[in-house]
C-alpha positions as CSV (number, residue, x, y, z in Angstrom):
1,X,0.0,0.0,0.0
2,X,1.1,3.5,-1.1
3,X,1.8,5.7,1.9
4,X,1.4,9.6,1.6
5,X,2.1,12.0,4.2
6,X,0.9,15.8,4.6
7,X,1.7,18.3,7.3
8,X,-0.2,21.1,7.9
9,X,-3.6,22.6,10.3
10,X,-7.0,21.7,11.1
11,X,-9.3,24.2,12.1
12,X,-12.7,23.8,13.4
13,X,-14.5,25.0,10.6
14,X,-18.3,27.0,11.7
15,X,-20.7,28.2,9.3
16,X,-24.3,29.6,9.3
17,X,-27.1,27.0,8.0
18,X,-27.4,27.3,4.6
19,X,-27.0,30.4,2.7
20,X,-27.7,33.0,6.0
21,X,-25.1,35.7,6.3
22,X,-23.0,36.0,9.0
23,X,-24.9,38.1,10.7
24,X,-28.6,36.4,9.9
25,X,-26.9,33.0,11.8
26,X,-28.2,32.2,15.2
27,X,-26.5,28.6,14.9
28,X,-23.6,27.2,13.1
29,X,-22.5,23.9,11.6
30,X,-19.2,22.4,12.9
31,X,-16.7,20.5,11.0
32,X,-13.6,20.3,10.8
33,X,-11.2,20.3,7.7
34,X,-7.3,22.3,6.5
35,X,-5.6,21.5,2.9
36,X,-3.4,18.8,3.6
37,X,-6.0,17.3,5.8
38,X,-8.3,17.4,3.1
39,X,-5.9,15.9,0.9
40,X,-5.4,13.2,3.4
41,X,-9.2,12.1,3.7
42,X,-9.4,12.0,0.2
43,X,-6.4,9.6,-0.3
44,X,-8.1,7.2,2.3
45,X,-11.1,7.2,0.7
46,X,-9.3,5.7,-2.1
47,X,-7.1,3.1,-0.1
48,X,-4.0,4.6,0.5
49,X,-2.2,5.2,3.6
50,X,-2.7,8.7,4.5
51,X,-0.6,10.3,7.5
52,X,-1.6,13.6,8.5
53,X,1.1,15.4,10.4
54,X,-0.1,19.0,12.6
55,X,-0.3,19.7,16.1
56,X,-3.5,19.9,18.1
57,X,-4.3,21.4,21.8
58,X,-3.8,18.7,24.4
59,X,-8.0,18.9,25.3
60,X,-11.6,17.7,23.7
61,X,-11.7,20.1,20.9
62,X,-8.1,19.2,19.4
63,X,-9.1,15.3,20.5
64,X,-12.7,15.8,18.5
65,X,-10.4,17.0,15.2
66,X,-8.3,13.5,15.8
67,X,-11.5,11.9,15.8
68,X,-12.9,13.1,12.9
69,X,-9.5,12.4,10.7
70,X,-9.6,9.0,12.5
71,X,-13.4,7.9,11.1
72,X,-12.2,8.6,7.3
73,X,-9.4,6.2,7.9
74,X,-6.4,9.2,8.4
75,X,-3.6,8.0,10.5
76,X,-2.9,10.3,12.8
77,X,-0.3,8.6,14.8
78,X,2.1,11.4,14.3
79,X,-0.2,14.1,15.3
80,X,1.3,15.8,18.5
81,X,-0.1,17.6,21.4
82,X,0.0,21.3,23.0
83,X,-0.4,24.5,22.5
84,X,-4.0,26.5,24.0
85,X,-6.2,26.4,20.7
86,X,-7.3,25.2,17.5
87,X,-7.5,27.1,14.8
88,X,-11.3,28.1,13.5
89,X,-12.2,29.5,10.5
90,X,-16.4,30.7,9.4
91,X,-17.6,30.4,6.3
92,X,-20.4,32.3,4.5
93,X,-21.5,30.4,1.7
94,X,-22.0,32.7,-1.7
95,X,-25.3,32.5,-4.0
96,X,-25.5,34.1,-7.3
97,X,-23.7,37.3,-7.5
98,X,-22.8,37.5,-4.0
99,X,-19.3,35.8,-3.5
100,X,-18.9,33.4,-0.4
101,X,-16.4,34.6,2.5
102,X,-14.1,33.3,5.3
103,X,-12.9,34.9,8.4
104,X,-9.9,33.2,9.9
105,X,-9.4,33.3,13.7
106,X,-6.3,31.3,13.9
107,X,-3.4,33.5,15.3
108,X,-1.5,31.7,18.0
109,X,-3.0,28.5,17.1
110,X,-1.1,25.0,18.5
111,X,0.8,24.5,14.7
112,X,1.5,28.0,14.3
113,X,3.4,28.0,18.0
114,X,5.3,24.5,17.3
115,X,8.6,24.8,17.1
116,X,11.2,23.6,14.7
117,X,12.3,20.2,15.8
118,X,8.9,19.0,17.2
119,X,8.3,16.7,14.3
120,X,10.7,13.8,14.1
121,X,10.3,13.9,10.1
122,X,12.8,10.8,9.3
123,X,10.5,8.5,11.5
124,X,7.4,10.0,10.4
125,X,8.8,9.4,6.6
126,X,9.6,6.1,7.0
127,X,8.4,3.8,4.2
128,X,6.9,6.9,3.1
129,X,6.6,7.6,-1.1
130,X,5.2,11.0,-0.9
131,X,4.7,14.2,0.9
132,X,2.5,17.3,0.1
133,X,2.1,20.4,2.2
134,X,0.3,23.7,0.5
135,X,1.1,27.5,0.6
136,X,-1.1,27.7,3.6
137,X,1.2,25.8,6.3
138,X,4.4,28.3,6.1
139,X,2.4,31.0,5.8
140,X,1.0,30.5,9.7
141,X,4.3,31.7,11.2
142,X,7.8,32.0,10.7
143,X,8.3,28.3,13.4
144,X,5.5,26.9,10.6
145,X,7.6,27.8,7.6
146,X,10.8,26.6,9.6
147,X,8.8,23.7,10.1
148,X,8.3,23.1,6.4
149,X,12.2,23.7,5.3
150,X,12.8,20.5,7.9
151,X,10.3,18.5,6.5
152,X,11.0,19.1,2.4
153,X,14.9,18.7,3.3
154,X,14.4,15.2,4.9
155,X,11.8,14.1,2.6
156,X,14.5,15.3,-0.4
157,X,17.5,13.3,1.5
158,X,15.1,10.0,1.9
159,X,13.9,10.0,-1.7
160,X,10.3,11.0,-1.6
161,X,8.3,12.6,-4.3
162,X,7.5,16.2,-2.8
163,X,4.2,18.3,-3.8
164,X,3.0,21.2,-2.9
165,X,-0.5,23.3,-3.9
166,X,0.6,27.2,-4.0
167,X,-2.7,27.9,-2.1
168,X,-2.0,31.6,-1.9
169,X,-3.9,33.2,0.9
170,X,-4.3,37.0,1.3
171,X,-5.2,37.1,4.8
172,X,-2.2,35.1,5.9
173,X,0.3,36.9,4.4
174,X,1.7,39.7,1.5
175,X,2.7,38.3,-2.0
176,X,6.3,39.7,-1.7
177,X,6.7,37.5,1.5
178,X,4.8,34.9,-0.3
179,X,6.7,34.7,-3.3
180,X,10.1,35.0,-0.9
181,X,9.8,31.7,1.4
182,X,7.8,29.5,-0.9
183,X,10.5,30.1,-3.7
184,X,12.5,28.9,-1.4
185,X,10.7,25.4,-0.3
186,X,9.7,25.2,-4.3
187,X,13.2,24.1,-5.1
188,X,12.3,20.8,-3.7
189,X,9.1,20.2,-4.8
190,X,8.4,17.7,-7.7
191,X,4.8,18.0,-8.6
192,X,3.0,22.0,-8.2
193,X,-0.3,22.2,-8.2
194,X,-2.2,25.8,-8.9
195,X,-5.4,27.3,-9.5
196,X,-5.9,30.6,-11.3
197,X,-4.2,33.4,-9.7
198,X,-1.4,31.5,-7.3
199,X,1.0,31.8,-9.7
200,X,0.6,35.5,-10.7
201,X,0.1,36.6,-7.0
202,X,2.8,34.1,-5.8
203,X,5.2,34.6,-8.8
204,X,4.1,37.4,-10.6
205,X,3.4,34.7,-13.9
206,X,0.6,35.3,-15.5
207,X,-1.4,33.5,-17.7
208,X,-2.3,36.2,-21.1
209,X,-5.3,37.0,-22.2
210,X,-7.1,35.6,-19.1
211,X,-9.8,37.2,-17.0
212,X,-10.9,35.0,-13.8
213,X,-12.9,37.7,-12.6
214,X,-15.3,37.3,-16.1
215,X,-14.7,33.5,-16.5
216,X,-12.4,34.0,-19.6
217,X,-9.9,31.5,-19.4
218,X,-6.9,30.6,-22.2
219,X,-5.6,27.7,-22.5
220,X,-2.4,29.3,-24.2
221,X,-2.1,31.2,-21.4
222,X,-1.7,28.7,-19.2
223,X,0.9,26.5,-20.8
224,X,2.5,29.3,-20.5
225,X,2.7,29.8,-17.2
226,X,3.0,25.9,-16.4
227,X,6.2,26.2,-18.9
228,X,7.6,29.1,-16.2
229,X,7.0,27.6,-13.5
230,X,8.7,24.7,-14.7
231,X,11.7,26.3,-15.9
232,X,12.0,28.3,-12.5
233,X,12.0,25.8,-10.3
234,X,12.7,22.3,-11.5
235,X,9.4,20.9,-11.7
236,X,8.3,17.6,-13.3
237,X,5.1,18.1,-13.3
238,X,3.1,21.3,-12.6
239,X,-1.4,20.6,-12.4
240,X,-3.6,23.7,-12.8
241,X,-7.2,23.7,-11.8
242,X,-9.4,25.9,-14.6
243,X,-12.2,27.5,-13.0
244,X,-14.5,30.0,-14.8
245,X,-16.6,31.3,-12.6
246,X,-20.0,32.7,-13.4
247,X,-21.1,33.4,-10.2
248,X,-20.9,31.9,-7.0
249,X,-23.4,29.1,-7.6
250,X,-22.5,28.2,-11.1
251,X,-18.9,27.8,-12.2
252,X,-17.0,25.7,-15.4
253,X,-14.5,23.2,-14.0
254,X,-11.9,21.9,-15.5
255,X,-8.1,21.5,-15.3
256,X,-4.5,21.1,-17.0
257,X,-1.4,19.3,-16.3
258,X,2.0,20.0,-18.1
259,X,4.7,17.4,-18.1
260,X,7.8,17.3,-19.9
261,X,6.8,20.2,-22.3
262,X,3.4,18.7,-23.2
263,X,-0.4,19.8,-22.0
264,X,-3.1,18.1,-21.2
265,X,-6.5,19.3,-20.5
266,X,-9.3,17.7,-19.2
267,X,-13.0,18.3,-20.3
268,X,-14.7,20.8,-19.0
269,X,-17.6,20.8,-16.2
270,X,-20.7,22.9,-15.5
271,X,-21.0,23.2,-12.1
272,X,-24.0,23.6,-10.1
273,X,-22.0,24.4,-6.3
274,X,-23.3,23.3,-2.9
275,X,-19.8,23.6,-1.1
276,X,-16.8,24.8,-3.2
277,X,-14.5,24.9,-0.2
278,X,-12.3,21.7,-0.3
279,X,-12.8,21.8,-4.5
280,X,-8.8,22.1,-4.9
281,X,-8.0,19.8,-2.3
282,X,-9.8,17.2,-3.8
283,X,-8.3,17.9,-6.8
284,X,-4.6,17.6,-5.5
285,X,-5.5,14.1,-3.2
286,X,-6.5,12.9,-6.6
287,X,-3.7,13.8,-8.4
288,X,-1.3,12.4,-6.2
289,X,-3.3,8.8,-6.1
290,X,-3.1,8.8,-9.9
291,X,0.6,10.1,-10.3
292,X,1.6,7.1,-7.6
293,X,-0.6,4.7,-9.7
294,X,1.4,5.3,-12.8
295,X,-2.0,6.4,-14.9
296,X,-1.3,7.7,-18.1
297,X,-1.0,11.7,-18.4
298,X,-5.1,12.1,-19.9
299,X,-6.5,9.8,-17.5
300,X,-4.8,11.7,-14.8
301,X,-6.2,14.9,-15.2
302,X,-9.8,13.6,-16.8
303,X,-9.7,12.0,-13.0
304,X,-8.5,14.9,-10.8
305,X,-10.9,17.1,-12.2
306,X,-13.8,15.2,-12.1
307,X,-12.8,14.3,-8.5
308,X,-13.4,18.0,-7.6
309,X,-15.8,18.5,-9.8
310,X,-18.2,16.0,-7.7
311,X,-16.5,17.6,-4.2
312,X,-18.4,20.7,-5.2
313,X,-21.7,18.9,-4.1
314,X,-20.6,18.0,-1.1
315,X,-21.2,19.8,2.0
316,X,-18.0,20.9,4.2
317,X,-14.2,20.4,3.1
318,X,-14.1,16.9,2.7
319,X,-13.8,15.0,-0.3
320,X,-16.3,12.3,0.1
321,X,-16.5,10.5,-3.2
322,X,-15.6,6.8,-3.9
323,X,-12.9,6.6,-6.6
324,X,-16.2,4.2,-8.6
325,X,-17.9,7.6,-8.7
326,X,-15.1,9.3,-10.0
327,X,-14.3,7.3,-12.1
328,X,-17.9,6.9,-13.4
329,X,-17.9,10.8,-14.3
330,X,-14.7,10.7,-16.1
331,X,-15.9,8.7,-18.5
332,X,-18.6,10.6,-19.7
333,X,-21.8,9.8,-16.9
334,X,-22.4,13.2,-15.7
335,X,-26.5,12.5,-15.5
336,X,-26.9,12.8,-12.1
337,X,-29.4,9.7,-12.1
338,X,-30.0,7.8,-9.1
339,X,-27.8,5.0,-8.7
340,X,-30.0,1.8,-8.1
């Protein structure tokens, strides 16, 4: 059995019922989810042995995140404790023209306080064949990023594949710094994996004659950037999600990858959206399942996109599909009839 680990935070994720606003919300839904933990729930769900690697507070509300990882079939045996608090992070879920939102309240939250050190990464990488971390994990605190360096030098020196999704957040930090530490871990990284506008705010390399803002996408554009990104930094391979967005119920889905100077696109989805958070994470577990399977370039990226695309009916960050059901939609069944 494969065996992936990812690092990074899980937050207690609340948001109001439905589509109320913030401020309509007498009651919130609890979940819990982060990027690489995402990741690592969707590589279970496919049979793989998923390590997720973070630090939790030492009481019930870091044990209930455990849990939770635990009942998808995470292992979380590497998962240490201390600190005061998790992480949370509220959600407003968009409709139409009005966009969804998030508020973070994760300052001084139990992974952003670990120091460098805390993870023994050669034990937790052995019999490892991959690790992925996103652009969200370094970006917590300087000890985070720190943390990061450690784990993508060990994970270089013991012969894992490395990715990592750009995941550029705003909130969390300035594109300059941005573009300043994660050029820095990118040296190591194998496989990138980008939506839109992480490698222009990231980078500064855009993709021409592309508006995401209108939903006008090129697909010149981005072999383009793909092709600098590449040529930067070393990578093999380098997997863009495509996402037009119309408004914030109804996008088109699709998504690229580039690998030794060739492109391959997968077809494109119209996307009714109950939950779009999580849609890139699912889109990067998948990737990774099919890169360590060996799949042929197409089927990769027919896969990973139709992975997220079907994420995007699924309430929370969690990637809940069966690989069947993927699968099934990648060939062409996107009817949406009941399955008797």
């Amino acid at each position: 059995m494969k065996r992936v680990v990812t690092f990074g935070e899980i937050m207690l994720r609340l948001n109001p019922e439905g589509y109320l606003r913030f401020t309509q919300a007498n009651r919130f839904e609890a979940s819990y989810a982060g990027g690489e933990a995402n990741v690592a729930v969707s590589l279970a769900g496919y049979g793989v042995n998923a390590v997720f690697v973070t630090k939790v507070p030492a009481h019930e509300i870091g044990q209930a995140a455990v849990n939770e990882l635990r009942r998808f079939g995470v292992d979380t045996n590497f998962i240490i404790r201390g600190g005061d608090r998790l992480g949370v992070y509220y959600v407003e879920k968009g409709a139409s023209q009005r966009a969804s939102k998030v508020i973070y309240d994760r300052s001084n939250s139990a992974i952003a306080l670990a120091k460098p050190g805390e993870f023994d990464w050669k034990a937790i990488f052995s019999g490892a064949d991959w690790f992925h971390f996103t652009g969200i994990t370094p970006a917590l605190s300087d000890n985070a990023a720190a943390a990061c360096m450690e784990a993508v030098k060990t994970a270089r020196e013991l012969g894992l594949r490395i990715s990592c999704d750009l995941n550029y957040r705003k909130k969390l930090w300035d594109s300059e710094t941005a573009g300043r530490i994660m050029g820095t871990l990118m040296r190591f990284v194998d496989v990138c994996i980008a939506n839109e506008e992480d490698a222009a705010d990231v980078f500064g390399i855009r993709a021409d004659k592309s508006d995401v803002t209108r939903g006008e996408l090129n697909r010149d554009g981005y072999i383009s950037v793909a092709r600098q990104l590449s040529e930067r930094f070393g990578f093999n391979t380098v997997a863009i999600t495509l996402r037009g967005s119309i408004s914030a119920s109804d996008n088109n889905w699709s998504g690229m990858l580039y690998q030794d100077g060739k492109s391959y696109f997968a077809p494109e989805y119209a996307v009714h959206i109950v939950d779009r958070v999580g849609g890139g994470d699912s889109f990067g577990g998948t990737l990774i399942y099919c890169l360590l399977e060996g799949y042929k370039n197409q089927r990769i990226i027919n896969l990973a996109a139709a992975a997220s695309c079907l994420k995007h009916s699924i309430e929370h960050d969690f990637n809940l599909t069966s690989l069947q059901e993927v699968e099934t939609l990648a060939a062409g069944n996107a009817s949406g009839r009941v399955q008797r």
